[in-house]
C-alpha positions, 0 to 999 in steps of 0.5 A: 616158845608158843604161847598158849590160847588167850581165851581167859584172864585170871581174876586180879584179887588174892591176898598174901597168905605167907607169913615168909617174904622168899627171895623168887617167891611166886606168890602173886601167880596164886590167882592165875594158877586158880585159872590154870586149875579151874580150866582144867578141872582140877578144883579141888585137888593136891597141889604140890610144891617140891620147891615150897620156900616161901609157899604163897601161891599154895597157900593162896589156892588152900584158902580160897578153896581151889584145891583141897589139900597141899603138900609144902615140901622144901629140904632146906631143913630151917625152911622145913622146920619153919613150916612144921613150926607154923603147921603143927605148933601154931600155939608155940609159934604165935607166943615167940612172935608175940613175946621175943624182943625184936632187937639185935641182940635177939637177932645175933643169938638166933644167928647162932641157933642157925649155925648149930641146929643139932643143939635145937628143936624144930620150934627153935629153929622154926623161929629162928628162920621166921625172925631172921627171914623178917629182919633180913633185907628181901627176906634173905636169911644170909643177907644184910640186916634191915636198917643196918647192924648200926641200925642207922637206916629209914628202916629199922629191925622191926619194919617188916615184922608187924606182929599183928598181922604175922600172927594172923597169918600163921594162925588161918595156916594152922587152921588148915593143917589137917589140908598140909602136909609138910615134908622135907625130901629132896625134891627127886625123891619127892617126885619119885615117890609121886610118880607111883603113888599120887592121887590122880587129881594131883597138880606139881608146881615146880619152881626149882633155885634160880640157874644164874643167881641161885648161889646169891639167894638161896642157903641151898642151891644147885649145880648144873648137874642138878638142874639136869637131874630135875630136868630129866625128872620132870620130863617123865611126870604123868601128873599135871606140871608147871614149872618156872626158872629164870629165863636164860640159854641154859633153862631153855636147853633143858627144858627144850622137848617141853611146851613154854611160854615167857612172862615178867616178873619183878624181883623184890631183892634190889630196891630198883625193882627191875623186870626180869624174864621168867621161863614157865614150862608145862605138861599134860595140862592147858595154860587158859591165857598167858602167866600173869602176876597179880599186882602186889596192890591188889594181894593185901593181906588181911589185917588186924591193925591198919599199916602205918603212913611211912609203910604206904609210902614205902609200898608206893616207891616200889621201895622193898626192905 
């Protein structure tokens, strides 16, 4: 794959903006995406994501202004209804965050929520997704509970749900609605519908399920024959476009009549924290310098109460729950 000019470096400072850890999340990309915006002259555009999931670098570009509105769009219905929870209920949301008991009776009961969503209103499940994704290892709403169902881990149920901090996050989200949209199509229908009707200053990033271990992360993943079906989309989109994929033989197939590059990124779903290949692909726009993550220390999110010696400790061991 070519790479592209070297001639700019992105700023390293950002902040976590989602309230969601997301198996694959691409949220330390937010400052280098600034880059790749600015040098093309895009600030201030609509910054879509037909892929949303945990939608931290979207929401690292809405609120630190280097675009003007952005569309999070996912159609895992309890990711959607999570995020139509935190964009157009804030209110309710913040009041479960700060009253429901975090314990495993709690977690078993919003389980069963998941598991029969007709007998529940959006809030309902929108919390439901929020509380599980907090108490699931690496965020994995299938996943093993963090600390255990016997809870007799280092980490308890409650470690990565910090009210405090989750609530002010949700609430600089809710803050910006009138610059979200929220939706829940699949993501061909998405760019079908923008192929004819998108502002022209309008930026795609794409980052579809994993090809190879997409069935382990995600509620909802593809077959070969979808990646083919985005693939032969995405080769037909006359917007700015970024996409990236893990790196492997059958990814570069695909995407083969298209311009890319590689970088390393380090997944946060196995405590050894291995580097892992990223495929990134592009079109009608220019990539200022190579990918580049911002590293995790320098992404804080903004806080109202100081993070406890047993979560810097964690945070320094590279240890992920």
């Amino acid at each position: 794959m070519p790479e592209p000019s070297k001639k700019q470096r992105p700023q390293s400072a950002g902040f976590f903006a989602s309230p969601l850890r997301y198996p694959g999340g691409k949220g330390r990309l937010g400052p280098w995406l600034a880059s790749v915006i600015e040098h093309n002259g895009l600030t201030g555009c609509r910054y879509v994501e037909p892929y949303a999931g945990g939608a931290g670098a979207a929401l690292y570009l809405l609120l630190k202004k280097h675009v003007g509105h952005i569309v999070i769009n996912d159609a895992d219905p309890l990711i959607h209804a999570l995020w139509h929870s935190v964009v157009e209920q804030t209110d309710e949301l913040v009041r479960l965050i700060e009253s429901t008991p975090i314990t495993m009776g709690t977690r078993e009961t919003l389980l069963e929520a998941v598991q029969r969503p007709n007998r529940h209103s959006l809030l309902e499940l929108g919390f439901a997704a929020f509380f599980l994704n907090r108490t699931s290892r690496s965020g994995i709403l299938t996943g093993g509970v963090i600390g255990g169902k016997d809870q007799a881990g280092p980490y308890k149920l409650d470690a990565r749900f910090q009210r405090e901090d989750l609530v002010a996050r949700v609430r600089a989200i809710g803050a910006m609605r009138e610059h979200i949209t929220v939706s829940k199509l699949d993501a061909l229908d998405l760019l079908d519908g923008f192929s004819s009707g998108a502002p022209d200053c309008t930026l795609i990033y794409m980052d579809p399920p994993y090809y190879v271990k997409g069935s382990q992360l995600y509620l909802h993943h593809y077959r070969h024959a979808d990646h083919v079906a985005i693939a032969k989309c995405a080769s037909t989109v006359k917007h700015p476009l970024l996409i990236t994929y893990d790196n492997c033989p059958e990814v570069r197939t695909l995407y083969s009549a298209m311009r890319g590059t590689e970088f390393s990124l380090q997944y946060s779903t196995h405590t050894a924290r291995p580097v892992a290949s990223e495929a990134l692909f592009y079109a009608n726009l220019e990539l200022p310098s190579s990918p580049r993550l911002t590293r995790s220390e320098h992404l804080t999110a903004r806080r109202t109460a100081p993070r406890s010696e047993d979560a810097k400790t964690q945070e320094r061991k590279g240890e992920y729950v």
